[in-house]
C-alpha positions in Angstrom: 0.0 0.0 0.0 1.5 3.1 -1.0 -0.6 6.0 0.7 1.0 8.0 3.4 0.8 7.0 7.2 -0.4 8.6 9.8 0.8 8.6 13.2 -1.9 7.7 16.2 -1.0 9.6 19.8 -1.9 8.6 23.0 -3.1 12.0 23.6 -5.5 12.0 20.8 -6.7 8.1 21.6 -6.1 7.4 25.1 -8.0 8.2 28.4 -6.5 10.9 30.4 -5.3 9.4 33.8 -6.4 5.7 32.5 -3.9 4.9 30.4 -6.4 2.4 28.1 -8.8 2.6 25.7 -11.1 0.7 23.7 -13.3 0.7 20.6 -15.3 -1.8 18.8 -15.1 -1.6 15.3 -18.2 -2.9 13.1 -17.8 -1.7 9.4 -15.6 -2.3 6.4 -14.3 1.5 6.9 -10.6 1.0 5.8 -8.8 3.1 8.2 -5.2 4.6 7.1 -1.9 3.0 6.8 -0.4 4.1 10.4 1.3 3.6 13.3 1.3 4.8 16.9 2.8 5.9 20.6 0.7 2.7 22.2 0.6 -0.8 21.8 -2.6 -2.5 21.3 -4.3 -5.8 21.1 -6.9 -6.8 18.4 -9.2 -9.9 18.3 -11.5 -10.5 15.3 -14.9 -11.4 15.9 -16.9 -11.7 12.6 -15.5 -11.4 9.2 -12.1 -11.4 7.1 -9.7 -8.9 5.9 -6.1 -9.0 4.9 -4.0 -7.2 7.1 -1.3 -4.5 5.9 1.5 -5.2 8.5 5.2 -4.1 8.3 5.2 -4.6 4.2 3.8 -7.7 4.4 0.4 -8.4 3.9 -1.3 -11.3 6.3 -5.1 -13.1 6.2 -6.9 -11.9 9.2 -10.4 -13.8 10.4 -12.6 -14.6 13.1 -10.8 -15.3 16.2 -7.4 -14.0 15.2 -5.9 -12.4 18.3 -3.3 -10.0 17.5 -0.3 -8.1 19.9 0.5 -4.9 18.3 3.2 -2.8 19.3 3.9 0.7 19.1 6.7 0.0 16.1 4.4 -1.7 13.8 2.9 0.3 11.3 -0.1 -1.5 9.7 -4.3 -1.1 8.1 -7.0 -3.5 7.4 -8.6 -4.1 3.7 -9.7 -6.4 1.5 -12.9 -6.8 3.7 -14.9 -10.5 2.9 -18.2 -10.4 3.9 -21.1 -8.3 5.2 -19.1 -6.7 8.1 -15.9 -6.7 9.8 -15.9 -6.9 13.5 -13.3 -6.2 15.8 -12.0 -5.0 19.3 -9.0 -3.3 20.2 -7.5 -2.4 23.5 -4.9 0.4 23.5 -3.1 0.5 26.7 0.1 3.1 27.0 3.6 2.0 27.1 4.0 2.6 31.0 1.2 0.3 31.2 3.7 -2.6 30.7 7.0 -1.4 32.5 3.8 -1.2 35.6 2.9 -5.1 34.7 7.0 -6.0 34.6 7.7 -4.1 37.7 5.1 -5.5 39.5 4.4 -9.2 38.2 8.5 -9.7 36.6 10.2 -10.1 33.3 8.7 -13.2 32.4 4.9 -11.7 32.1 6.3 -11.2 28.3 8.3 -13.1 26.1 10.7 -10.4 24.8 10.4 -11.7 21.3 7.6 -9.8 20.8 9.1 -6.3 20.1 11.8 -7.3 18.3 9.8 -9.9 16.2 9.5 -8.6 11.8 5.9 -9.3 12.5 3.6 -8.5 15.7 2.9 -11.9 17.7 -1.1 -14.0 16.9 -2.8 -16.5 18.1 -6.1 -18.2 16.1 -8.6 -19.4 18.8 -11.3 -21.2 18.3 -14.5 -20.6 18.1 -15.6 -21.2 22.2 -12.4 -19.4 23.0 -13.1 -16.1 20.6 -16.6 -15.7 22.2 -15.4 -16.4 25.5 -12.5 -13.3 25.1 -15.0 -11.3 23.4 -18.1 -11.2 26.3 -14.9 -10.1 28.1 -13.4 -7.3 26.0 -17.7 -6.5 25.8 -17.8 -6.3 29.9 -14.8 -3.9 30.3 -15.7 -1.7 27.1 -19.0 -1.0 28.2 -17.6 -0.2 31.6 -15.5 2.8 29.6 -17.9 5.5 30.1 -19.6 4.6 33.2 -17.1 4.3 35.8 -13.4 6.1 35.0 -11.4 3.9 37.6 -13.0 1.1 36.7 -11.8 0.6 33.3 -8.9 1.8 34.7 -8.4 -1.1 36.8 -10.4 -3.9 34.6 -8.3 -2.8 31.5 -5.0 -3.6 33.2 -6.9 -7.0 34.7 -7.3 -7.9 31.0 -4.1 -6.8 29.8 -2.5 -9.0 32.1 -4.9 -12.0 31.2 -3.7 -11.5 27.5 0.1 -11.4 28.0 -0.3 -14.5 30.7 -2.9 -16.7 28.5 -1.7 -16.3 25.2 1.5 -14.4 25.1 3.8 -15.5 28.3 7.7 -16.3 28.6 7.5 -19.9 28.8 10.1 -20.7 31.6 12.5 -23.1 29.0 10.9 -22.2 26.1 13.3 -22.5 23.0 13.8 -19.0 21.1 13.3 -20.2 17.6 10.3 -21.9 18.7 7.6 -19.9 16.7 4.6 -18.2 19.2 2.2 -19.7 17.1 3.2 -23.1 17.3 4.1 -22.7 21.1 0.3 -22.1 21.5 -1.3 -25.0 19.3 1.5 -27.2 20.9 0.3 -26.5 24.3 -3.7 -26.2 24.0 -3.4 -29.7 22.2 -2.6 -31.2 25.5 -6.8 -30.8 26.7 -8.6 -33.5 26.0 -10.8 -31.9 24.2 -8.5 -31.0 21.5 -6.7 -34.1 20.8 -9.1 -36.4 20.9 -10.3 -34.8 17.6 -7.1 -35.5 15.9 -4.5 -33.8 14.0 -7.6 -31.0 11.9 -8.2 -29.9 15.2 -4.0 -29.2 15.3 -4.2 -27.7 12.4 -7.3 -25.5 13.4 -5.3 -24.5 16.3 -2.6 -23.6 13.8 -4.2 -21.4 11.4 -1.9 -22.0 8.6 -1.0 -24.3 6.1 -0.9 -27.9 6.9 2.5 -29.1 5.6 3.8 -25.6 7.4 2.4 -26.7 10.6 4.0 -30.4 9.6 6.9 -29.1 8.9 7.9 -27.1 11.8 6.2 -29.5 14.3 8.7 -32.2 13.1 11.5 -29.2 13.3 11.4 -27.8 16.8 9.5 -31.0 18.8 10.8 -34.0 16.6 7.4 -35.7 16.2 4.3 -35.2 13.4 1.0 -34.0 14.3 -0.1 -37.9 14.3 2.7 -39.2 16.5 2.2 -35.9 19.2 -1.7 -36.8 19.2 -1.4 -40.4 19.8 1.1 -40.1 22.4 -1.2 -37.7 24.1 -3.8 -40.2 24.1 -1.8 -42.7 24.8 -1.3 -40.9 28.1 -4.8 -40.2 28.4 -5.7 -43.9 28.6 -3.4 -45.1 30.4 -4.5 -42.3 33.4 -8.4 -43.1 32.8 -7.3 -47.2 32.7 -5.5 -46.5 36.1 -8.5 -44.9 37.8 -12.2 -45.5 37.3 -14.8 -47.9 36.3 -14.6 -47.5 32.3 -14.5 -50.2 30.2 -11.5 -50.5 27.7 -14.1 -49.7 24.9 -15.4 -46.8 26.8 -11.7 -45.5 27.2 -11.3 -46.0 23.3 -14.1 -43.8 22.7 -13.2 -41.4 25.2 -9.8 -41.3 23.5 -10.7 -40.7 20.1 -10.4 -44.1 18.5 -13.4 -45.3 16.4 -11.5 -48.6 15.9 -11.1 -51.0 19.2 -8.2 -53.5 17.2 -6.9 -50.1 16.2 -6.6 -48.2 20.0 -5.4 -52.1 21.4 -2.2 -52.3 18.8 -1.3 -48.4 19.6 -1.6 -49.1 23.2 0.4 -52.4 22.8 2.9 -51.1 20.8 3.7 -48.2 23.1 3.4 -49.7 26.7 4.1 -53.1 25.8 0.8 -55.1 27.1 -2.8 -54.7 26.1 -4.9 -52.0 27.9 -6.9 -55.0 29.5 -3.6 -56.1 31.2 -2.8 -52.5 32.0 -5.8 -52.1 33.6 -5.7 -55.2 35.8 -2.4 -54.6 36.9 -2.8 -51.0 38.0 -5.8 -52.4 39.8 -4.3 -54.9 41.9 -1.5 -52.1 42.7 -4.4 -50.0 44.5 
């Protein structure tokens, strides 16, 4: 995009005193290439757009959370759809030394300003509504009560960095944030028992990318990572309660019995039935 940029202030688009800010955005108005003095966060709620960002231009679409810092310089266009919806939180500068000073250094992975491109997540769809009734709760707080948002907007700022943009204590450096993230929220239940297209949800990008750089930084495939999660899974729920091993193959994500019985033998060396008996008798 060749148009000039503008450059956003906090004194033109943040409280006075606060700190924060917040807007809800509900159009296909294409705002001006730009940049500003605050960082912000962004999370998509309806609609897709491409997004101009640093000279590169990215897909942006429902449940796309976004970190944008105060070197970035970056628009929306391309708009698919009736509508594109999205919140943003601006939040000063100072807001973050505050957060450091306070909570420490590891609050924020230090990859994130000096990254080409600002950090994102893709959540799902239970996760997107779930952030948005709360970016809903403190924005319509805004006007009401001053030193409420004030404190609520700080609340959530910290929920952000800690949920979705944290240091990971041992986390390798080349590890992309993306792939951190799916890595990680594979480990519920409810995730990998859907199998690798829920990893790839998770992801956002393109399979063999995902494949690729799984196998790079963790030394397994989508398919090996999943089954040794549910691997683990049954042998925990075979340990403890009453479920049959059929039960514990559903429960696991395995259609096929002979299937989930040759996995589980392979890996642990006995069937689950023996697994099961002998964690029983060790009780």
């Amino acid at each position: 995009m060749g148009e000039k940029k503008i450059f956003l202030t906090n004194k033109e688009h943040i409280i006075t005193g606060v700190g924060a800010d917040m807007r809800f955005n509900k159009s296909k108005h294409e705002y001006p290439l730009h940049d500003h003095e605050f960082h912000e966060f962004v999370l998509v709620t309806d609609g897709c757009a491409n997004h101009y960002i640093n000279g590169k231009v990215m897909p942006m679409s429902t449940g796309c959370l976004y970190f944008i810092r105060n070197t970035d310089t970056h628009t929306y266009s391309d708009f698919v759809g009736e509508l594109f919806e999205y919140y943003t939180l601006l939040f000063e500068t100072e807001v973050i030394e505050e957060m450091r000073k306070f909570l420490g250094e590891n609050l924020i992975d230090k990859r994130y300003f000096s990254s080409p491109l600002p950090p994102e997540v893709h959540l799902d769809k239970a996760e997107t509504e779930m952030l948005a009734g709360k970016l809903s709760s403190v924005f319509l707080c805004m006007h009401d009560d001053t030193e409420k948002f004030r404190t609520e907007s700080r609340l959530l700022v910290i929920e952000l960095f800690s949920r979705y943009f944290s240091k990971k204590a041992g986390s390798d450096s080349e590890i992309p944030l993306w792939l951190e993230y799916a890595y990680e929220k594979m480990q519920n239940p409810m995730n990998f028992t859907k199998g690798s297209e829920r990893f790839f949800e998770i992801c956002g990008r393109r399979r063999e990318h995902c494949t690729r750089m799984l196998k790079k930084h963790y030394g397994v495939t989508p398919n090996e990572y999943i089954s040794d999660l549910r691997m683990k899974y049954a042998a925990s729920l075979l340990s403890s309660g009453d479920l049959t091993v059929s039960e514990i193959a559903c429960e696991c994500g395995y259609n096929s019995i002979p299937h989930f019985y040759g996995i589980f033998q392979a890996k642990f060396g006995i069937s689950p039935g023996e697994y099961k008996s002998e964690k029983s008798r060790q009780i």
